[in-house]
C-alpha positions in Angstrom: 141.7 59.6 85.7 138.4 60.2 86.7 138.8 63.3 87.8 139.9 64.2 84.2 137.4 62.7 82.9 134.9 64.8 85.3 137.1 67.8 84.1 136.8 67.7 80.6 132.9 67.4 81.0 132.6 70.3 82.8 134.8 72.0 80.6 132.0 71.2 77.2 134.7 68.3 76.0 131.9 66.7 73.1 129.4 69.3 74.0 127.5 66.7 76.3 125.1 67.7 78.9 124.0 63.9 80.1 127.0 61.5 81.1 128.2 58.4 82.7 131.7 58.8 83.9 133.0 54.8 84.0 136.6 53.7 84.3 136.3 52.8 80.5 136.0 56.2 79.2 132.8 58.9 79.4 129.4 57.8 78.4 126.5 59.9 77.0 122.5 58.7 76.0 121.0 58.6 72.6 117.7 57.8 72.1 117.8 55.9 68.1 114.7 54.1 66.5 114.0 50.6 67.8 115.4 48.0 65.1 111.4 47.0 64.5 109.8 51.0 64.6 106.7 51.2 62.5 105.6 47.6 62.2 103.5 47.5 65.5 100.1 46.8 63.3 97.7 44.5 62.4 96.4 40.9 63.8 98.8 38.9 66.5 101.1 36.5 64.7 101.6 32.7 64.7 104.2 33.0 67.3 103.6 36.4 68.9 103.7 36.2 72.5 100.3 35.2 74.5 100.0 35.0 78.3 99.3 30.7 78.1 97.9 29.2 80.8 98.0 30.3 84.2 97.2 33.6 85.8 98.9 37.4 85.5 99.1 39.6 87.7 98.1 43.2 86.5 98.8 46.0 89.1 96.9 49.5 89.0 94.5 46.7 87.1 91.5 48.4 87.7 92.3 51.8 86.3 92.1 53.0 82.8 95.5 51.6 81.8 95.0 48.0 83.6 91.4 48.2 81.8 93.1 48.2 78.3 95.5 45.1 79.6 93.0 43.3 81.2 91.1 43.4 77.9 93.6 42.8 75.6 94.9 40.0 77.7 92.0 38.0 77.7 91.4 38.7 74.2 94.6 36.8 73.6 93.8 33.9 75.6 94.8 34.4 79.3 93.0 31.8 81.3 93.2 33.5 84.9 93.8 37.5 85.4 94.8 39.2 88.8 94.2 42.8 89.0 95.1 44.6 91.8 94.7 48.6 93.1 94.3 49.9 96.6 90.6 50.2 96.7 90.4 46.7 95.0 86.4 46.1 93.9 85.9 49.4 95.8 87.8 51.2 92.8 85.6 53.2 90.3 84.3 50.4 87.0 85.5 47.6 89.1 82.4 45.9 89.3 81.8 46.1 85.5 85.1 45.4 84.4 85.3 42.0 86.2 81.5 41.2 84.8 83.1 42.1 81.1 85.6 40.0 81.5 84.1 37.3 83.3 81.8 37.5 80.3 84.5 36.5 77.9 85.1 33.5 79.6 88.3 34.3 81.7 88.4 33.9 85.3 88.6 37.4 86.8 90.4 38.6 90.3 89.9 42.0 91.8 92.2 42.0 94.8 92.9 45.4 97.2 96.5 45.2 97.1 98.9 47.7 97.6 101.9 46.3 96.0 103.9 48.7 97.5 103.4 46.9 100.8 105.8 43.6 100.4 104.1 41.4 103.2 100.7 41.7 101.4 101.8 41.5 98.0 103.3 38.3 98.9 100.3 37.1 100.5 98.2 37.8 97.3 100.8 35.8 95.5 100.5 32.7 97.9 97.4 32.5 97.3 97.1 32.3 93.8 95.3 29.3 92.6 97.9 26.1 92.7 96.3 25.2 88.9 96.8 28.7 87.8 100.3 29.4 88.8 102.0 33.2 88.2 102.8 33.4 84.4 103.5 36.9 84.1 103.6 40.5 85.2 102.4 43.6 84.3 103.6 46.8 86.8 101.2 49.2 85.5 100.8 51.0 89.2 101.9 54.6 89.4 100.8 58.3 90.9 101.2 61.6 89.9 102.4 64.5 92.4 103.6 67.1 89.7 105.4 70.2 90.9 108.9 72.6 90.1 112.0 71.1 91.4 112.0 73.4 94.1 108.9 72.0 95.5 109.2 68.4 95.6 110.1 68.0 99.1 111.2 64.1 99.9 107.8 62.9 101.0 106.7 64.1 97.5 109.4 61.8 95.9 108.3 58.9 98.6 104.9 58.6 97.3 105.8 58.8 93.7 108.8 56.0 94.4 106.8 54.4 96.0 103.8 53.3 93.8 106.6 52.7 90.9 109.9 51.5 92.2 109.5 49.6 95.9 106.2 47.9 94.0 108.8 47.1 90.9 110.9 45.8 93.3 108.9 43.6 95.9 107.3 42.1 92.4 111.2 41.8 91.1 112.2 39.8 94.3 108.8 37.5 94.7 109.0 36.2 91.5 112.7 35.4 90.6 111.7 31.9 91.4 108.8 31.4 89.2 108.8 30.4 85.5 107.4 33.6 83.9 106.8 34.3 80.5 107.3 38.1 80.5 107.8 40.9 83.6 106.7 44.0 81.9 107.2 47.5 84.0 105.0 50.2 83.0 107.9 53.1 82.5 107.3 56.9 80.6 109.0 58.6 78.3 109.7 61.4 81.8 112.4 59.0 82.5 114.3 59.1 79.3 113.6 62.9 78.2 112.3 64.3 81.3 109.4 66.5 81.4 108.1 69.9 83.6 107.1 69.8 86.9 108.0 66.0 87.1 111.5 65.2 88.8 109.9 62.5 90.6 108.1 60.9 88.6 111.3 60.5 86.0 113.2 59.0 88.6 110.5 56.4 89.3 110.4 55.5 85.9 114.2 55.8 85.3 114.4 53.0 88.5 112.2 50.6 86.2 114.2 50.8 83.3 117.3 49.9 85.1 115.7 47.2 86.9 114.6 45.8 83.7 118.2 45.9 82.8 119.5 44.3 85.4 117.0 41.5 85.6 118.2 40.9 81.7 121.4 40.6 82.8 120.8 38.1 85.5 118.7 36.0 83.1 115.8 37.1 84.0 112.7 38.0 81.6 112.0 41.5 81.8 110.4 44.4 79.4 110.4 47.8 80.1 108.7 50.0 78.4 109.0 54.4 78.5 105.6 54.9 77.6 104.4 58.6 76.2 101.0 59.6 77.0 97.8 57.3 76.1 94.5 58.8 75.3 92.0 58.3 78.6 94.7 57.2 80.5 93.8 59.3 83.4 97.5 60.0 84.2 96.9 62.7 81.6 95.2 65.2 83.2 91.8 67.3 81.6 91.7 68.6 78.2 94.2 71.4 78.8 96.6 69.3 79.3 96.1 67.3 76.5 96.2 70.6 74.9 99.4 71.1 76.1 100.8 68.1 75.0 99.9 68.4 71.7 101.5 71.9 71.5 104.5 69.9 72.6 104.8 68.1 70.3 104.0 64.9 72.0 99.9 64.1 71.4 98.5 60.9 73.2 98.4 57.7 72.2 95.4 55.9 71.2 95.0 52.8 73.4 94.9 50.3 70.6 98.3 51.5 68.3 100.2 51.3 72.4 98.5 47.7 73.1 100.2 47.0 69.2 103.0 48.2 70.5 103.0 46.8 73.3 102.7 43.3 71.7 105.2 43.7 69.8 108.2 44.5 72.3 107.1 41.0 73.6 107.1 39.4 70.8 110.7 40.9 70.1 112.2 40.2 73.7 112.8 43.6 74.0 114.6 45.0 77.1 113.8 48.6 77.2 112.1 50.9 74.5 110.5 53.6 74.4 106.7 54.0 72.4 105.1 57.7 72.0 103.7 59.2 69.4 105.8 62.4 68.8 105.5 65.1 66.3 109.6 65.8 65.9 109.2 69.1 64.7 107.5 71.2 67.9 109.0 68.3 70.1 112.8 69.4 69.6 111.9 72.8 69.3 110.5 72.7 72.9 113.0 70.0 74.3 115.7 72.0 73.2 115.0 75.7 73.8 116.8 76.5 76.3 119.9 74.4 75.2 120.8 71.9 72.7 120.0 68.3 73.4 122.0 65.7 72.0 119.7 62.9 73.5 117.6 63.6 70.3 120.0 64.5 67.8 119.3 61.9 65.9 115.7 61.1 65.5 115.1 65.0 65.6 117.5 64.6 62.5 115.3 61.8 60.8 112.9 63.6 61.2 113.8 66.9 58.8 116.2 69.9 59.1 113.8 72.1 61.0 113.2 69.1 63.8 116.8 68.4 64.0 118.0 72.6 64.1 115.1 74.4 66.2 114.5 76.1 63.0 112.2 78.8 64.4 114.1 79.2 67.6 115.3 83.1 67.6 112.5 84.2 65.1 109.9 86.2 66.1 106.5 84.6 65.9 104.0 87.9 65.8 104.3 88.1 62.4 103.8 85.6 59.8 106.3 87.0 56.9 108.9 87.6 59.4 111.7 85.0 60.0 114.0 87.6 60.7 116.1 87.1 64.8 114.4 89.3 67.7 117.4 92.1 67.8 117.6 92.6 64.0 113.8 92.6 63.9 114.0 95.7 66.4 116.7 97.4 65.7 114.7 99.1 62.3 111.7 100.1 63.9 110.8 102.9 66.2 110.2 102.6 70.1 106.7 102.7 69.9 106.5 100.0 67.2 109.2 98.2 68.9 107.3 97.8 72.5 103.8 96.8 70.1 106.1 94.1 68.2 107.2 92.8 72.0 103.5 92.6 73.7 102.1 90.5 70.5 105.1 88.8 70.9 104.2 87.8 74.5 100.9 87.9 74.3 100.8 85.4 71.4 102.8 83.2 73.5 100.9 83.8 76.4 97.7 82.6 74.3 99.4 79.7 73.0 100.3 78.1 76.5 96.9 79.2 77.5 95.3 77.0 74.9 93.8 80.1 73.0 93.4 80.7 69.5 95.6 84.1 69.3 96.6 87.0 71.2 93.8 89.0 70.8 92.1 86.5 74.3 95.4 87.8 76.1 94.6 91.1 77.9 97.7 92.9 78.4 97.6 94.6 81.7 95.8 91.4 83.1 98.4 89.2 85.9 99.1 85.9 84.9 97.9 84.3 88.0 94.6 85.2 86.8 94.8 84.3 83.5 95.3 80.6 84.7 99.1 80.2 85.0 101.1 77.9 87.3 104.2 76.2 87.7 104.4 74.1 84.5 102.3 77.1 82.2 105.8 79.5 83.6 107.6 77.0 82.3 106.5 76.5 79.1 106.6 80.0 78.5 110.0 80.1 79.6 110.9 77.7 77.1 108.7 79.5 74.0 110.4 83.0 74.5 113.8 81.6 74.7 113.0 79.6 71.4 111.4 83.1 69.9 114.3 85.3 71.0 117.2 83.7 71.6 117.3 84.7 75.1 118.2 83.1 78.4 114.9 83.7 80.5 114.0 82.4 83.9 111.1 80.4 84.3 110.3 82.7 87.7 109.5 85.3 85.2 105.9 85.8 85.3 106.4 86.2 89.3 108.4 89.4 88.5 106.7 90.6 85.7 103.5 89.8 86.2 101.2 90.4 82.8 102.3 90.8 79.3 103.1 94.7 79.5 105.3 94.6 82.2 106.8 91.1 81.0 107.7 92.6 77.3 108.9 95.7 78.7 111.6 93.7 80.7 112.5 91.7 77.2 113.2 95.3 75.6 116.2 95.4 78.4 
């Protein structure tokens, strides 16, 4: 039966891409809005939820992220917060975040902790004061190591795991015997979408939400959240790649509307959810142009009938009044008008991974390697040509037609 099942996916049976085959039938993901979407605003509520007395632990504590919790934690009354990073007071702002918050009245911990590592993590918890005992968690530990599938050897997906799952997991088995008030894992939106160059860091992520999950189901508390990119996070990258982001469809967050957020999956028990701030439109055009992706269908479909159909994917983009698809587009015109039509093409695309403000900053005959390309810019590219011509292009492309001329003269074929 299973093998049927198995069959009939592979054959395009529902046109799903993303399954779980289970002896009760075939499975596929949806991403839908949260039951509460929108109302993640204004001042805490009689009732929201508030750390109480006692201490909470904050991992990756002392960097951007763990700054904006530490923060908004004491800001809503915790009496005792524990944050932790490898370099501990050693870490860059250390010093001056514990004074802030010291200053606030809160008692402050900066521990060097590697959560990673069970033996100390349980040590730090031992010694936690015995009148401020563990009342929650917040995993907010992770690293980046970003590179094409092909490069992500296993030690590149051991350091990634590493700082996000065995952590999530050493703090999941600790603390199944204390009385806490909330276990919140710091997941991204790379696990539930997926995103370029970042294999392992989805399946770090993916690990938290499914550990959230389970912990539910054991009666457990438990909150995951698939975070999209904050604003001076410093997971982000430089201002290219916030560029980037924003061309995707998919701008960073600005710390206060996710701490809102944030507040208010506590204060509706949620399980797992997923907070970014996404512009549907370029979003599902770039998430879906190589193929479809039914993942979205829905919110891409709230969201307006361009979102929800890729409407500019197979138009050509060189031209402002045309709308018409790549091959009907060419077939009218002469060679020599045909192969200008096809560098603008590229070249505007080129410009617009680049960051720049039109072709014109594209020299033709230049390689890519030296306009600034790499893995992930090859990829994007990829993924912009297929959406402007319908086509099935490799993201190796730029290594084999390396600049605009020779790259639009190989779309003519």
């Amino acid at each position: 039966r299973a093998l049927g099942r198995l069959a009939g996916v592979l054959a395009g049976a529902g046109g799903e891409d993303q399954v779980a085959v289970r002896g009760s039938g075939v499975f596929g993901r949806r991403l839908v809005r949260a039951a509460a979407a929108g109302s993640a605003t204004g001042p805490a509520s009689e009732g929201s939820w508030s750390p109480g007395a006692g201490s909470v632990l904050v991992t990756g504590g002392t960097g951007a992220l763990g700054a904006h919790l530490a923060r908004w934690l004491v800001e809503n009354g915790a009496e005792h917060v524990v944050l932790t990073s490898r370099r501990g007071i050693d870490a860059p702002g250390a010093v001056e975040l514990r004074d802030e918050l010291a200053a606030s009245g809160a008692r402050v911990t900066v521990a060097a902790c590697d959560v990673a590592d069970r033996d100390a993590l349980a040590e730090l918890l031992a010694g936690l004061p015995e009148e401020l005992p563990l009342t929650a968690v917040v995993h907010a530990a992770g690293v980046l190591d970003d590179g094409v599938l092909d490069s992500l050897t296993s030690e590149r997906f051991a350091s990634v795991l590493r700082a996000k799952a065995d952590a999530a997991r050493h703090l999941d088995e600790l603390t199944r015997d204390l009385d806490l008030s909330a276990f919140v894992l710091f997941s991204s939106i790379t696990g539930s979408v997926g995103a370029a160059g970042q294999g392992n860091y989805a399946a770090a992520n993916a690990y938290l939400d499914a550990l959230a999950e389970l912990r539910r189901a054991e009666g457990l508390p438990a909150t995951s959240i698939a975070w999209g990119p904050w604003a001076d996070s410093g997971m982000a990258g430089d201002d290219a790649m916030e560029r980037r982001m924003r061309r995707e469809g998919m701008p960073p967050m600005a710390p206060e509307s996710a701490v809102a957020a944030l507040r208010q999956a506590l204060d509706l028990d949620d399980t797992a959810v997923t907070v970014a701030d996404i512009d549907w439109e370029n979003f599902a055009r770039t998430l879906t142009a190589v193929r479809p992706s039914p993942l979205i269908a829905e919110l891409a479909a709230e969201a307006g009938p361009r979102a929800a159909t890729g409407a500019e994917a197979g138009k050509v983009v060189t031209d402002a009044d045309s709308a018409t698809p790549l091959g009907e587009r060419l077939s009218g015109l002469p060679k020599a008008e045909q192969d200008r039509a096809l560098l603008e093409l590229v070249r505007t695309q080129v410009a617009s991974v680049l960051g720049h403000g039109g072709a014109e900053a594209v020299e033709a005959g230049r390689a890519f390697k030296e306009l600034g390309f790499d893995s992930l810019a090859a990829i994007e590219l990829r993924n912009r040509l297929n959406a402007a011509t319908g086509l099935r292009l490799a993201a190796t492309l730029i290594y084999d037609y390396p600049n605009a001329t020779a790259l639009a003269d190989h779309l003519r074929t």
